[in-house]
C-alpha positions as CSV (number, residue, x, y, z in Angstrom):
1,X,18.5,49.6,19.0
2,X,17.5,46.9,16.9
3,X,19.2,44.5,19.6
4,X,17.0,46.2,22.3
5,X,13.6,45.5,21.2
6,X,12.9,42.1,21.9
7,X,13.4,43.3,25.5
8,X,11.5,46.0,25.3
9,X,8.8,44.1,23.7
10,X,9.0,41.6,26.5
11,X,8.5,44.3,28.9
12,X,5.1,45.3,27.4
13,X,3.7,42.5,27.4
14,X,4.4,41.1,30.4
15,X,2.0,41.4,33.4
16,X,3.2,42.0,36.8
17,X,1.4,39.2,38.4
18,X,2.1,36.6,40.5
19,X,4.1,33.3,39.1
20,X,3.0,29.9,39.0
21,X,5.8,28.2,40.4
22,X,4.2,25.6,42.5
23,X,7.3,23.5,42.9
24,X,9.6,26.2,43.6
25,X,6.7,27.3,46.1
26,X,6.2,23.0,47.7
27,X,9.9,23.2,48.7
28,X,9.5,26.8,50.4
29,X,6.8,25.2,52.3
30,X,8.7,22.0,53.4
31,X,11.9,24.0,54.4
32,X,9.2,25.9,56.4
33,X,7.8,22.9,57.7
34,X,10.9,21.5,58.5
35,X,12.4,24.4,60.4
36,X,9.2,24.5,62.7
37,X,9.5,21.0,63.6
38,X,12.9,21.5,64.4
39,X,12.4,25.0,66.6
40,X,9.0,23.0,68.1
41,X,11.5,20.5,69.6
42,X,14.1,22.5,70.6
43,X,12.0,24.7,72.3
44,X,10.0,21.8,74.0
45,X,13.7,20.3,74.8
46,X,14.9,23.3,76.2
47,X,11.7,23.7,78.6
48,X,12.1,19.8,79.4
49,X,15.5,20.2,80.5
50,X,15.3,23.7,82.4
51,X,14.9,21.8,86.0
52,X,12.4,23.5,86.9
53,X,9.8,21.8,89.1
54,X,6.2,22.9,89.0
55,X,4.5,20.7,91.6
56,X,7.0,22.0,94.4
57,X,6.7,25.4,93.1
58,X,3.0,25.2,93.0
59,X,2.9,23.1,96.3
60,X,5.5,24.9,98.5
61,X,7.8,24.0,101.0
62,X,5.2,21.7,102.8
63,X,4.5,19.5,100.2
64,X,5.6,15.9,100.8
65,X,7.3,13.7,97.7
66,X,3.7,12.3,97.4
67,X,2.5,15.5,97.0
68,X,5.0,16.4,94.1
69,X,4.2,13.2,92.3
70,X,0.9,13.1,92.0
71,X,1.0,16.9,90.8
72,X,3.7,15.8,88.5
73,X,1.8,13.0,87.2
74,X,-1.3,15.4,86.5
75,X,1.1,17.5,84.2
76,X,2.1,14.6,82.6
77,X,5.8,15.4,83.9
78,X,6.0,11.1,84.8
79,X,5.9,10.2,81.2
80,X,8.9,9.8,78.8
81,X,9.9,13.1,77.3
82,X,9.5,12.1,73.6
83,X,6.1,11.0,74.6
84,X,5.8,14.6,76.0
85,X,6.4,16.1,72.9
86,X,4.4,14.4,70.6
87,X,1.5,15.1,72.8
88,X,2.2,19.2,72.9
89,X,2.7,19.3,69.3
90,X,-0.5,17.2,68.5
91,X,-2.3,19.3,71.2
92,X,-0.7,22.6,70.0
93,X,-1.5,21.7,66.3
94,X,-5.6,21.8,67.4
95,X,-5.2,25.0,69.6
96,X,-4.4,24.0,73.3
97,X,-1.0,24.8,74.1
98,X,-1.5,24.0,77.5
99,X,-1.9,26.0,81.0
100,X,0.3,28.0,83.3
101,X,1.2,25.8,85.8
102,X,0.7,29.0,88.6
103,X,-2.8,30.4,87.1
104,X,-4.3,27.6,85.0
105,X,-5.3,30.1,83.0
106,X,-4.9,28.5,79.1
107,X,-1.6,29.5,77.8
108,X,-3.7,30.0,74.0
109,X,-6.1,32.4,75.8
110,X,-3.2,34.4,77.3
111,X,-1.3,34.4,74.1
112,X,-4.7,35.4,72.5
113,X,-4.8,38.7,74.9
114,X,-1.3,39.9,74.2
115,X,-0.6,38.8,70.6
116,X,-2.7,41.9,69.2
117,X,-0.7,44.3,70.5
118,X,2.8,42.7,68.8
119,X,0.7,42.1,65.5
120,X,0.2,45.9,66.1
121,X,3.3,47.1,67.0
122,X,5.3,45.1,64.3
123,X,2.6,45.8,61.2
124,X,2.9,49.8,61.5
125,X,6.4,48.8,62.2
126,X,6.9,47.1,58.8
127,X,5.1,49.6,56.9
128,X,6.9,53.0,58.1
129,X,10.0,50.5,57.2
130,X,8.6,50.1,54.1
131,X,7.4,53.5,53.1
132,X,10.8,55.2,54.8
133,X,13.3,52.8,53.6
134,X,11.5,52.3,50.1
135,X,11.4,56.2,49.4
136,X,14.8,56.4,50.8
137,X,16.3,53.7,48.3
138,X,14.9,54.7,45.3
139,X,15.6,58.5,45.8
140,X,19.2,57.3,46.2
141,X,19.5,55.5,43.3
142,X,18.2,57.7,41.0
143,X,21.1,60.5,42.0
144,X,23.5,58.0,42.7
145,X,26.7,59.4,43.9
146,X,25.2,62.6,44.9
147,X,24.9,64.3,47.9
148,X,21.3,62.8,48.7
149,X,22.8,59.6,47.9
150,X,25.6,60.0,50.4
151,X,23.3,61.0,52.9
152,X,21.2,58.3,52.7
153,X,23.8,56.3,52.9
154,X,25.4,57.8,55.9
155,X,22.1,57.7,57.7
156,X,21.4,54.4,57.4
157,X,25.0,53.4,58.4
158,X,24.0,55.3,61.5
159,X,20.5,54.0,62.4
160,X,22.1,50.2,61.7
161,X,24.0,50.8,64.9
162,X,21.3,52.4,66.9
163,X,20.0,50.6,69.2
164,X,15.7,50.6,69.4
165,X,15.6,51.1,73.2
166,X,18.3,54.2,72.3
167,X,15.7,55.8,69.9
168,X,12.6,54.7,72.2
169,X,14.2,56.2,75.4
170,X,14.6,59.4,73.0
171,X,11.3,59.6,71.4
172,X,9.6,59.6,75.2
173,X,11.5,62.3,76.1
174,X,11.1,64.6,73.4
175,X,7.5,63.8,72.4
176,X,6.1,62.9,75.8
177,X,7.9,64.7,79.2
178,X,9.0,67.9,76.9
179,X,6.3,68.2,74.7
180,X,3.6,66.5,75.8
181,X,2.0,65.4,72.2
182,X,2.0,61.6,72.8
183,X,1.8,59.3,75.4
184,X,4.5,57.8,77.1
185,X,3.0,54.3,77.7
186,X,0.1,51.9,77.5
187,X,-2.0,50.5,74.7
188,X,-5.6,50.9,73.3
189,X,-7.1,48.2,71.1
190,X,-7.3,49.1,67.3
191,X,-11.1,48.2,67.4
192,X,-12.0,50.1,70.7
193,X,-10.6,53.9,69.5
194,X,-8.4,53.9,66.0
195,X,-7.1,57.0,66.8
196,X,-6.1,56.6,70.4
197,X,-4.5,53.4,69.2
198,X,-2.8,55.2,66.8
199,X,-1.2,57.3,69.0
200,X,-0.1,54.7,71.7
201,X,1.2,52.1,69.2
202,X,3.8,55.4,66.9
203,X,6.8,55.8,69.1
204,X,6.7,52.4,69.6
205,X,6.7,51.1,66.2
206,X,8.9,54.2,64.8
207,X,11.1,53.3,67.3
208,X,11.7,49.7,65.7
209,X,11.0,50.6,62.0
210,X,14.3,52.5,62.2
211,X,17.0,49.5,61.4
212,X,14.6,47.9,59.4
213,X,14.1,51.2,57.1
214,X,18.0,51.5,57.0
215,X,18.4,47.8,55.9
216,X,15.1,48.2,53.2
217,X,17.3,51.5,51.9
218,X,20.6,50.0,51.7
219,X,19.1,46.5,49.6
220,X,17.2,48.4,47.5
221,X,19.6,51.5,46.7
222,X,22.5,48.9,45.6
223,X,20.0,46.7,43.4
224,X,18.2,49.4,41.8
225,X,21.2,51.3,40.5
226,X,22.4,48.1,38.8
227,X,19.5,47.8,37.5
228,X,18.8,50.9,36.1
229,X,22.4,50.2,34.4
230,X,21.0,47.1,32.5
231,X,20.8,47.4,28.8
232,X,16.9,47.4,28.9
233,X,16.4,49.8,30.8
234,X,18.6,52.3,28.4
235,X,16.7,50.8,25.5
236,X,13.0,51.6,27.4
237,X,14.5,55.3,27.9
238,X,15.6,55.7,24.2
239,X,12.6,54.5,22.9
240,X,10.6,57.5,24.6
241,X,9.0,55.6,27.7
242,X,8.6,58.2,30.6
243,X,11.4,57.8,33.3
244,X,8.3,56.9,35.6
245,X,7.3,53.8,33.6
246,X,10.5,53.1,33.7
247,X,11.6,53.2,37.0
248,X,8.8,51.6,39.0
249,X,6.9,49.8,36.4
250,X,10.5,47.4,35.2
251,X,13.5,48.3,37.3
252,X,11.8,48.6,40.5
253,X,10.2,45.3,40.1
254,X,13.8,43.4,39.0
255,X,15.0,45.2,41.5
256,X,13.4,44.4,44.9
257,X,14.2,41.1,45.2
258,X,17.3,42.0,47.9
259,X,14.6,44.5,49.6
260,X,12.1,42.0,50.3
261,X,14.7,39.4,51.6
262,X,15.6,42.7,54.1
263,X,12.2,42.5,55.3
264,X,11.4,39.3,56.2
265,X,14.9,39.4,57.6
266,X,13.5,42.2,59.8
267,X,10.6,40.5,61.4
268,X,12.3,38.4,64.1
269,X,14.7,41.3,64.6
270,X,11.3,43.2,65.1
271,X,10.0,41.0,67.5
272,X,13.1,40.5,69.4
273,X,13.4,44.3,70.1
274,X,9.8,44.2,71.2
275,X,10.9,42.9,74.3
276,X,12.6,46.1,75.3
277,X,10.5,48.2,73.5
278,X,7.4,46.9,75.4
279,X,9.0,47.5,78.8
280,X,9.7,50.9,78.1
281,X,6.0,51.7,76.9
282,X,4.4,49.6,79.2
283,X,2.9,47.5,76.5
284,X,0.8,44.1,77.6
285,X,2.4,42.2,74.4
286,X,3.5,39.0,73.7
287,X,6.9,39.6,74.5
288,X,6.0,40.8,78.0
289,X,4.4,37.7,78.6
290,X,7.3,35.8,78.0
291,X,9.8,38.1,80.4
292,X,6.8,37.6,82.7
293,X,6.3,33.7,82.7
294,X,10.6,33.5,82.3
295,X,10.7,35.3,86.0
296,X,7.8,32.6,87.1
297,X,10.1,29.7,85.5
298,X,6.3,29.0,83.7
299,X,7.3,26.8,81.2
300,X,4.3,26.0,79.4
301,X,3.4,29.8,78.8
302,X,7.2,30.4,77.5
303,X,6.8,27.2,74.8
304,X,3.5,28.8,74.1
305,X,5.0,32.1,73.1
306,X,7.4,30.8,71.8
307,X,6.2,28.5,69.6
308,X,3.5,31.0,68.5
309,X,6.5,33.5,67.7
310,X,8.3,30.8,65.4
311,X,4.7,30.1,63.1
312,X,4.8,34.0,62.7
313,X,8.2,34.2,61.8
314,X,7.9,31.3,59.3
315,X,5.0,32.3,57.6
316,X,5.9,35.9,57.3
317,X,8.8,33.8,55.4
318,X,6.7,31.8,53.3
319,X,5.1,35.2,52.0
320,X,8.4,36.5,51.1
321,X,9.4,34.0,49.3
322,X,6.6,33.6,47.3
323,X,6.6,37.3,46.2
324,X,10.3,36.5,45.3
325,X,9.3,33.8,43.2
326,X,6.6,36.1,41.9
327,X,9.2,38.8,41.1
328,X,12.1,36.9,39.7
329,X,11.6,35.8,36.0
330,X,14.4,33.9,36.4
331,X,12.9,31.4,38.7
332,X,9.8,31.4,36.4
333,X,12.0,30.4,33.8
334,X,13.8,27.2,35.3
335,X,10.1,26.2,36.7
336,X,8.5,25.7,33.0
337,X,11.9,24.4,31.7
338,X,11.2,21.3,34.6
C-alpha cells in the first residue's frame, strides 16, 4: 500500500488537460506536411499522365490540330509538367483548384456543393462509431471473459468482415420498402430541415459506422483490461475510490490511446465506402462527384476531390495525434526531459 501511494497521489493531482508538447506536436505537423506534398504530386502526376485529351474531347471530331492546340495551350496543357504543378498547388493553396474542362463550372465551387453532405455523412458516422464501439469496449472489459465479453467480441469479428454496401442494401430494405419508416435516398441540408436531414443522412452513416464501431471496440476492450490490471488501478480501488472514478476518470484515459488511433484509422476507410454508400442512397456527395468526373475523364474535378479528400484525411490526423500526445504521460515526459 505504502508502495501505491505516490501513484495514487499522482492521480489526484493531475488534470486531464491537454499537453504542451510542442515539439512532439512540429514533427506531427511536418510528417503531415510532407505526406500532402507527396499525395499533391502524385495525384497531379497521375492526372498528367492519364492521356486524356481535353481540347479533342471538348472540341470533337471536327476539330483540326490547330484547334486542339490552341485549346491546349489555354489549359496550360503546352507547358512543362513540373511547371504545371507548381502552378496548381500555388493556385489550389489560395482556393482555385481549377475548372471542369466540359462545364467551366470552378472545380472549388462544385467541391463546395457536395462536400457538406460527406462532412455529414462521415461526422454522424464517427460519432455512432464512437458511442457504439466506446460503450461496447468498455462493457467488455469490465466482464472480461464473460459471456458479454465473448459476444462483443464475436460481433465485432463479424461486422469487420461485413461489407457497408452489405449492411446499406439491408438497412433499405427493412427500414424503407418493408417498413416504410425512413427514406430510401436523397439528402436534405442540415441547415434547411434538422430533422429531415436527420433522417436522410442515419442509414447512411449507420451503415458505415459499423467497422469503425467494431475496430473502436476491439482497441479499446484489449487496452482497457490491461489497464485496469496495472498496479494503480488496484491501489485507487483499495484505497476506497468508486469503481466509476476509477474506470473513466484514470484507466479509460491510459487506455484510449489504441482507440483513438482506430479512429483516425477509420476516416479514409469512411470516405472510401462513401463511394458505394452514396450510390445506393442517391447522395450528391463528394465521392459522387468523383465517379462522375472519372466517367467524364474530367481531370481537374478528380485532382480537386482528391486533393480536398487528402487535407481532410490529414488533418483529421493531426487531431488525433495531438489528443494522443495529450493523453500519453509518457510522451509528456520525454518532451520536458528535451
Amino acid at each position: 500500500m505504502t508502495a501505491l501511494a505516490p501513484h495514487i497521489a499522482r492521480l489526484r493531482r493531475t488534470p486531464v488537460r491537454a499537453a504542451r508538447v510542442p515539439r512532439s506536436l512540429g514533427r506531427v505537423l511536418a510528417t503531415a506536411g510532407t505526406v500532402f506534398l507527396l499525395s499533391s504530386a502524385l495525384t497531379f502526376g497521375l492526372g498528367a499522365l492519364s492521356g486524356a485529351n481535353p481540347a479533342a474531347a471538348v472540341l470533337g471530331e471536327t476539330a483540326t490540330p490547330a484547334d486542339i492546340a490552341r485549346m491546349n495551350h489555354q489549359f496550360g496543357l503546352d507547358r512543362p509538367l513540373w511547371e504545371q504543378y507548381v502552378s496548381w498547388l500555388g493556385h489550389a493553396f489560395t482556393g482555385d483548384l481549377g475548372r471542369s474542362w466540359f462545364t467551366t463550372v470552378p472545380v472549388a465551387e462544385s467541391i463546395r456543393q457536395a462536400i457538406p453532405v460527406d462532412l455529414s455523412i462521415a461526422g454522424l458516422a464517427l460519432l455512432m462509431a464512437v458511442v457504439l464501439g466506446g460503450a461496447a469496449g468498455v462493457a467488455a472489459a469490465l466482464r472480461a471473459g464473460g459471456r458479454l465479453d465473448r459476444a462483443v467480441t464475436a460481433l465485432c469479428a463479424l461486422l469487420g468482415t461485413l461489407p457497408g454496401f452489405v449492411v446499406a442494401i439491408a438497412l433499405v430494405t427493412v427500414f424503407s420498402l418493408k417498413l416504410g419508416w425512413l427514406p430510401s435516398g436523397g439528402y436534405v441540408p442540415l441547415d434547411m430541415d434538422p430533422g429531415q436531414w436527420l433522417r436522410y443522412t442515419l442509414m447512411p452513416a449507420f451503415a458505415l459506422s459499423l467497422e469503425a464501431a467494431a475496430a473502436i471496440a476491439r482497441q479499446l476492450r484489449t487496452s482497457l483490461v490491461g489497464t485496469l490490471r496495472e498496479n494503480y488501478v488496484t491501489g485507487a480501488v483499495m484505497r476506497g475510490l468508486p469503481a466509476r472514478r476509477v474506470v473513466f476518470g484514470h484507466a479509460l484515459r491510459n487506455a484510449a490511446g489504441p482507440a483513438l488511433t482506430a479512429l483516425g484509422m477509420s476516416v479514409p476507410m469512411l470516405l472510401g465506402g462513401a463511394v458505394v454508400t452514396q450510390q445506393i442512397f442517391a447522395l450528391p456527395g463528394l465521392a459522387q462527384l468523383t465517379l462522375q468526373s472519372a466517367e467524364q475523364h474530367d481531370i481537374p474535378v478528380i485532382q480537386g476531390t482528391l486533393l480536398v479528400t487528402i487535407a481532410v484525411v490529414l488533418v483529421v490526423n493531426v487531431a488525433v495525434n495531438t489528443a494522443l500526445l495529450a493523453l500519453n504521460p509518457a510522451a509528456r515526459r520525454r518532451e520536458v526531459t528535451r
